[in-house]
N, C-alpha and C positions, 0 to 999 in steps of 0.2 A: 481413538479419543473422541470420543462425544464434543459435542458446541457444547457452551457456555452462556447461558442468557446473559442477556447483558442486565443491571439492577439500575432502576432508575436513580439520577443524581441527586442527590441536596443543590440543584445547580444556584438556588436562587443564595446559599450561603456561597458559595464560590463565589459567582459573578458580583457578588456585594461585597466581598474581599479587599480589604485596604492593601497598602504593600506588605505590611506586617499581620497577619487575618489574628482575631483573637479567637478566643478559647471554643470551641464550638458547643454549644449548649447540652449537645444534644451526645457529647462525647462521654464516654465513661474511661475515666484515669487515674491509675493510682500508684503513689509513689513505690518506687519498688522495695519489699520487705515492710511495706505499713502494714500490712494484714496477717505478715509470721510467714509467709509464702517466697516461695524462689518471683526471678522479677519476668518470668513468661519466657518466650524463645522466640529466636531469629526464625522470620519467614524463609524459606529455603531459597537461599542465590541462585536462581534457575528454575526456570518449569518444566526442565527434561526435555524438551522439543526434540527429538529425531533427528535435527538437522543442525540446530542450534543450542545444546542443552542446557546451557550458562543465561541465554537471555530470561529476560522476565522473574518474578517474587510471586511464589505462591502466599505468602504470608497475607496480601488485603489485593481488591480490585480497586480499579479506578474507576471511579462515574464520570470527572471533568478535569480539561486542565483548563486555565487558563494560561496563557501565554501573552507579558509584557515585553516588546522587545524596540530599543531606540537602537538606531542607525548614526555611525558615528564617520564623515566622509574622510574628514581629517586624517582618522588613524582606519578606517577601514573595518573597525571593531565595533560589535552588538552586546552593549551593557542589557542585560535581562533578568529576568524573572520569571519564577512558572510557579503556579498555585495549584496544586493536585487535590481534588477530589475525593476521598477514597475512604474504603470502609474495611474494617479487619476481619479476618479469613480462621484467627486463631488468636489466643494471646500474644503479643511482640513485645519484647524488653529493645530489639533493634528491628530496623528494615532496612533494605536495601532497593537504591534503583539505579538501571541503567544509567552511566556516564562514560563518554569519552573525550578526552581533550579540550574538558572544560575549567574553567578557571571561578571556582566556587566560593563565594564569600561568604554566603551563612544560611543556614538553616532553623527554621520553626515550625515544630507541628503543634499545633492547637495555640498560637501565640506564644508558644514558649520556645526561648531560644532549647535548641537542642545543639549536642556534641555532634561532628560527622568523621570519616575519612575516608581521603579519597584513594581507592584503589586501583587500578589500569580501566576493569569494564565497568567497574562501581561504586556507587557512592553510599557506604553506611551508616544510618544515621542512627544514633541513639537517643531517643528523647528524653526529657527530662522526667517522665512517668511512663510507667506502665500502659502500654494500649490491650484493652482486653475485645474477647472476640466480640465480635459483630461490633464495636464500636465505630464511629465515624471520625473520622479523622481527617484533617487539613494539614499538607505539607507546605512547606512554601520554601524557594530557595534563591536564591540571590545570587547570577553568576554572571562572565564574561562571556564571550564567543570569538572566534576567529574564521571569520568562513574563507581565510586563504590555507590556516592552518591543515595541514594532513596528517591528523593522528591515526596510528595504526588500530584497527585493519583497516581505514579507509576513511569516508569524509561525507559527512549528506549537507553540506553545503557547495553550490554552483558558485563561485565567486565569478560577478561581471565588472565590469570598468568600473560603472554607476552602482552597483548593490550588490546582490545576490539572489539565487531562489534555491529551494531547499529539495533532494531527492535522496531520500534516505530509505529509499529500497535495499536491502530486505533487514537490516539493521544497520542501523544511522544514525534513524532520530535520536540516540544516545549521546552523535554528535553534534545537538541540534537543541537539545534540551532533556533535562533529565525527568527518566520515564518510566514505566513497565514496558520494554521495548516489542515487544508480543503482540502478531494480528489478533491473538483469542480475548487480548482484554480492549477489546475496544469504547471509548467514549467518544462524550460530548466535548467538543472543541470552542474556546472564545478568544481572541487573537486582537490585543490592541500594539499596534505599530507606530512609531512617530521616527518622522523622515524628517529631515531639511526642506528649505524652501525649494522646490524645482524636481522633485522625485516623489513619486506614490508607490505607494506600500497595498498588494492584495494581499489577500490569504484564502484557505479551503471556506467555502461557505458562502452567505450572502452580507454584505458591507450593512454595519446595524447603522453607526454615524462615522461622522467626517468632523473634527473640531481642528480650527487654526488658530494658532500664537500668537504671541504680536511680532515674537523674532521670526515669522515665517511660515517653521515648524509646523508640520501638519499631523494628527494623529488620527489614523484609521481603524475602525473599531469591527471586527467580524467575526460570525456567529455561524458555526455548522447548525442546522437544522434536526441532520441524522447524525451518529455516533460514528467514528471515524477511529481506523488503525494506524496505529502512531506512525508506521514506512508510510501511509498515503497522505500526510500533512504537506498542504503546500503556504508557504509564505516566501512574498519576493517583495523587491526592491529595487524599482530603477527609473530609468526615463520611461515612461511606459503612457500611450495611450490605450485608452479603455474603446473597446467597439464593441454596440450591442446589436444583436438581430431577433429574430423570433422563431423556434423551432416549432415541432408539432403543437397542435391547439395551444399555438401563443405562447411555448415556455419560455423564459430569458435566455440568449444566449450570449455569455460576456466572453472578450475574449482581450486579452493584455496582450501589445503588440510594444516593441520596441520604436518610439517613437519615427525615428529615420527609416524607418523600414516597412511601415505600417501599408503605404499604396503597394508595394512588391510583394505583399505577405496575400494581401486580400484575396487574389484567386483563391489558396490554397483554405483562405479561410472561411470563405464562402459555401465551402462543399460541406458543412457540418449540418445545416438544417437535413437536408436530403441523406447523409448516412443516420440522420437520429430518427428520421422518418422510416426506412430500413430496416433496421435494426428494434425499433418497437412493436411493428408488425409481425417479428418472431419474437422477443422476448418478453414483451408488455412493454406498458407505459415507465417511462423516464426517471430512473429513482430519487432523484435527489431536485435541489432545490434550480439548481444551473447546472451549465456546463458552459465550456468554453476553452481555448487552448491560450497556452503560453509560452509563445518561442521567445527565450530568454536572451538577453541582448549581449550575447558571444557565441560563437565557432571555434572559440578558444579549446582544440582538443585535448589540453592540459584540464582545464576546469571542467568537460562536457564530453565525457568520454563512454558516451550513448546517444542515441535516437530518440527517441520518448517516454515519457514515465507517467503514469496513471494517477496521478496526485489527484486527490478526491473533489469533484468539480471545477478540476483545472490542470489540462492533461500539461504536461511539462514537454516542450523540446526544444532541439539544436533548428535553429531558426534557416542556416543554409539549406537541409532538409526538405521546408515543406515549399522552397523555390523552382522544384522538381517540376515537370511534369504533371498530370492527373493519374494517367495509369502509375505512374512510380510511388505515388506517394498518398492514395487515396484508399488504399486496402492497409497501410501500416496506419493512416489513423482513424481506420474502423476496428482495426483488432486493438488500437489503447481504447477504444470507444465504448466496445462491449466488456471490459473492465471496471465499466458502472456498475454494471450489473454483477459480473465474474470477477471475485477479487476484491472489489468496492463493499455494493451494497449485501453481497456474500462473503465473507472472508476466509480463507481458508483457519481450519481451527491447528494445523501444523504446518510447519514447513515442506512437509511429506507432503501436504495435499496442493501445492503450486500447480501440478499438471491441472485442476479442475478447474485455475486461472487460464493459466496459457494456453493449455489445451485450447478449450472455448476461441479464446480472441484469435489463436492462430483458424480453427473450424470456420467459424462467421467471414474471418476477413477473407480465407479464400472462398468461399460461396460468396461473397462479394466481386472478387476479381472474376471469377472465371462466367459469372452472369454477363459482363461487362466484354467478356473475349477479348481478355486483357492476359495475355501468356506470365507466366512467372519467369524468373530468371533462369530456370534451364532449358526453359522455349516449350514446356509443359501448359496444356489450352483449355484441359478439364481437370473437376476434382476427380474424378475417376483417376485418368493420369497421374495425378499428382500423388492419388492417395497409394496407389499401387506403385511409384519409386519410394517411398516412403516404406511401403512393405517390405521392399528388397532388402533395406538397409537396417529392419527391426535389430534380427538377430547380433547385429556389426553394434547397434547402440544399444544393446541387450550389454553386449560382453565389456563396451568402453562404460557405459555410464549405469549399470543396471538397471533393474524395472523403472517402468516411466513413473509409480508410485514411493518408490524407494530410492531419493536421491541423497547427496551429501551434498556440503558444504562447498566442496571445489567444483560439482557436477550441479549445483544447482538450476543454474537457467542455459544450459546447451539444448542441443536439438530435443532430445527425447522427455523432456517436459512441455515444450511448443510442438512441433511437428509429431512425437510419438505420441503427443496428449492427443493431439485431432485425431489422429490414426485409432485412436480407442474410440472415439466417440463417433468415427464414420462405419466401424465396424458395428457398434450396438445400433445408429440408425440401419445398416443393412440387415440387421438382425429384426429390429421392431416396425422398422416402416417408416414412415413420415409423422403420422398423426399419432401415434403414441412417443415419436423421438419429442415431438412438438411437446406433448402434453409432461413426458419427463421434464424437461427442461423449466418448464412456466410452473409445474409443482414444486421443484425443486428449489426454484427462486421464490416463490412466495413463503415457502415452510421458514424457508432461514432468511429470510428480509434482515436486513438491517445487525445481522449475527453471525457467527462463525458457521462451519460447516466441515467436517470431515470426508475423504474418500468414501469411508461405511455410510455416511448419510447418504451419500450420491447413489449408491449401490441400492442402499434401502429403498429410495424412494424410484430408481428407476423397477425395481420386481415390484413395489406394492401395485404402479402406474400401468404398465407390460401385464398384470394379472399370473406372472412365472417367476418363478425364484433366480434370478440370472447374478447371484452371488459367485458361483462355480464360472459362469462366463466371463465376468469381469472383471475378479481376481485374476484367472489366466495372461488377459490382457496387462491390467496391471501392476502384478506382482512375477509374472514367471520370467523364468530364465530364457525360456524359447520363445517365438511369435507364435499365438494361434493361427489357425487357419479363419481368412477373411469371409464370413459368411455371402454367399453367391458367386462366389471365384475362387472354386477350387482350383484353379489351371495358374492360380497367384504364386511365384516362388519367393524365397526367401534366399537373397545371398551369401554363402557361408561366411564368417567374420573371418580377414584376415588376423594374423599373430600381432601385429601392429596397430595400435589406434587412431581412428580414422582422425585426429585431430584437427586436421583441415576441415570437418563439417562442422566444429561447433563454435561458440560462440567467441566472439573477438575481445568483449569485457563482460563481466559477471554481470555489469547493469546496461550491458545491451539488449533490450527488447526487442528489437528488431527480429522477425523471422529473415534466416536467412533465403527463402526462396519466396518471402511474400512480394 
């Protein structure tokens, strides 16, 4: 599957949007049967994804949402609203968007109330007129939230004592507000939050204003810069001190700390200038507007049942975590770090192509560690080392999870999209060398800035970069049944898989990022 450009927004009708948005000027609608004609067709519930093929409406794209959400302590409930962007793909007499476990009270697209129903993954809306194609269109919906609630298959709300923050990896934001749940349609994000007196509200992006009430009430208003995929939205809510520093030439680096916690935190948060400094010197300059982390105020392993999460200029983690150590805890957040770059400001254009996330941030973080002669967990000193038990085990995560490019749903984030994605990519450096791995990798990220990107993209642009067609190398790597042979070590073996699956290697929850040997 090819990327998708992303189409610039009408953002300035969005972000002008009252609660209720009126009729968009620029809209073409007509009631249905006024013309003698059938009233158009439903967008198709799903865009087929390989991994997830229910998520996402091919029927129109999103350019913006906007996102209103008030914090309610009392009952622990988020009264909100979300105003969508978007423009149509085909005629619609209906559309559909991702919902889960949300509590919907109305809908209008173009200022007109429309009919909806809610069905387990979705919400259909039927408007009051015909959307024809290429028309632009404004949704706007009016709902409740629960971020204690655990609607099935799961929850992208962290609920903490004082708020919450949001991690709706790898479909969530469904349960977080209703969307086109899909990395390939990515937009523009605007995020106004109002808290009570004594609690501050971040979200992904840079803070535009700050207005207060007279009851207190403070409302925070924030603006992505770059377009952002609906799993990487971050929005929290809690006692939270803000600390800023400076990374390379001067960028901001904000970082949301749990107030009581804040002096215990600092070591580990101090160490982000110097992996940004790192990590630009191989990838380029720093894509987005900030960065900064946020360890969320619980260790509640009910609510926080992972490590870290890449939320787009504000990595998310379990705060007990970064109280570690340096060597323990300084290579897992360089691999959510290079996530900017891998995952973030790239996105994968399917679910299929997650290894070219993981992959990567698992690659980087251990040439991080092992610079440092900092041993991994199986007492392994180099990538060498490492990348050759890794080897061993190809064939054993060949037969439990298939190819590192062909995952599913229940195999999605275990070893062989982290560890067997780096494994692919230490392979092609030993194939190309340094200076052309170098020059793939900074091509690759320039070509799809800010867009989606598939397996074939990657493939593409490492043979255009290499000067050799290395589609037959790649593939092998990542589509075949067997491991190939590692180029420069022939003498490398491959363990034969036992009849039993290694299950103790992989991962402990689906939204565990953690590699298990970084």
């Amino acid at each position: 599957m090819r990327y998708r450009t992303r189409v610039t927004a009408p953002t300035a009708a969005l972000l002008g949007a009252a609660a209720v948005p009126v009729l968009a000027p620029a809209a073409r609608a007509r009631s249905a049967g006024e013309d003698g004609t059938t009233a158009g067709t439903a967008g198709e519930e799903g865009l087929g994804d390989p991994v997830y093929p229910r998520l996402g409406n091919a029927g129109y794209r999103v350019s913006a949402y906007r996102l209103d959400l008030t914090y309610r302590p009392s009952t622990k409930l988020v009264d909100a609203s979300v105003t969508i962007s978007a423009y149509a793909t085909k005629d619609l007499s209906r559309l559909s968007l991702d919902s889960v476990g949300l509590g919907i009270h109305g809908v209008w697209v173009d200022g007109r109330k429309a009919a909806f129903e809610q069905r387990p993954d979705k919400i259909v809306v039927t408007p009051a007129a015909r959307i024809e194609n290429r028309a632009k269109l404004l949704v706007h919906i009016d709902y409740t939230a629960d971020p204690r609630k655990l609607p099935a298959p799961g929850n992208g709300w962290v609920p903490t004592p004082d708020g919450f923050a949001v991690a709706a990896q790898p479909d969530l934001a469904r349960t977080v507000f209703p969307c086109n749940d899909h990395p390939s349609d990515k937009a523009d994000f605007r995020f106004r939050i109002t808290v009570p007196k004594g609690l501050t509200a971040v979200a992904s992006g840079a803070l535009v204003s700050t207005r207060r009430a007279k009851n207190g009430a403070t409302t925070f208003v924030y603006q992505s810069r770059d377009p952002i995929a609906t799993e990487l939205v971050q929005i929290t809510v809690g006692d939270y001190r803000l600390t800023e520093r400076r990374g390379p030439g001067g960028m901001p680096v904000r970082d949301v700390v749990p107030r009581g916690r804040a002096k215990a935190l600092e070591p580990a948060l101090a160490l982000t200038p110097g992996q940004l400094l790192w990590l630009e010197r191989r990838l380029g300059r720093f894509p987005f507007e900030t960065y900064g982390l946020l360890p969320a105020n619980t260790d509640d392993p009910a609510a926080f049942d992972f490590t870290g999460l890449e939320t787009q200029t504000l990595t998310l983690y379990k705060p007990g975590f970064l109280l570690q150590k340096e060597s323990q805890i300084a290579p897992h957040m360089v691999h959510e770090l290079v996530h900017s770059w891998f995952g973030n400001m790239v996105s994968p254009a399917t679910w299929a192509d997650l290894w070219l996330d993981e992959g990567h941030a698992d690659y980087y973080a251990l040439l991080y560690r092992y610079e440092r002669g900092w041993p991994d967990s199986l007492g392994l000193a180099t990538m060498e080392a490492r990348m050759k038990d890794v080897y061993a085990r190809g064939d054993q995560w060949r037969k439990d999870s298939g190819p590192v490019a062909a995952p599913t749903a229940s195999n999605l984030f275990d070893n062989q999209r982290y560890a067997g994605g780096s494994l692919v990519l230490y392979a092609l450096w030993k194939l190309v060398g340094d200076d052309t791995f170098a020059r793939v990798e900074r091509t690759y990220l320039d070509r799809y800035r800010n867009s989606n990107a598939a397996t074939s993209d990657y493939i593409t642009v490492a043979s255009e970069v290499s000067g050799r067609n290395l589609s037959g190398f790649l593939n092998d790597w990542l589509y075949g049944t067997k491991t190939p042979r590692m180029p420069g070590h022939p003498d490398w073996t491959v363990t034969p898989p036992s009849a039993v699956a290694a299950r103790r290697e992989q991962r402990r929850s689906p939204k565990d990022l953690a590699s298990a040997t970084l």
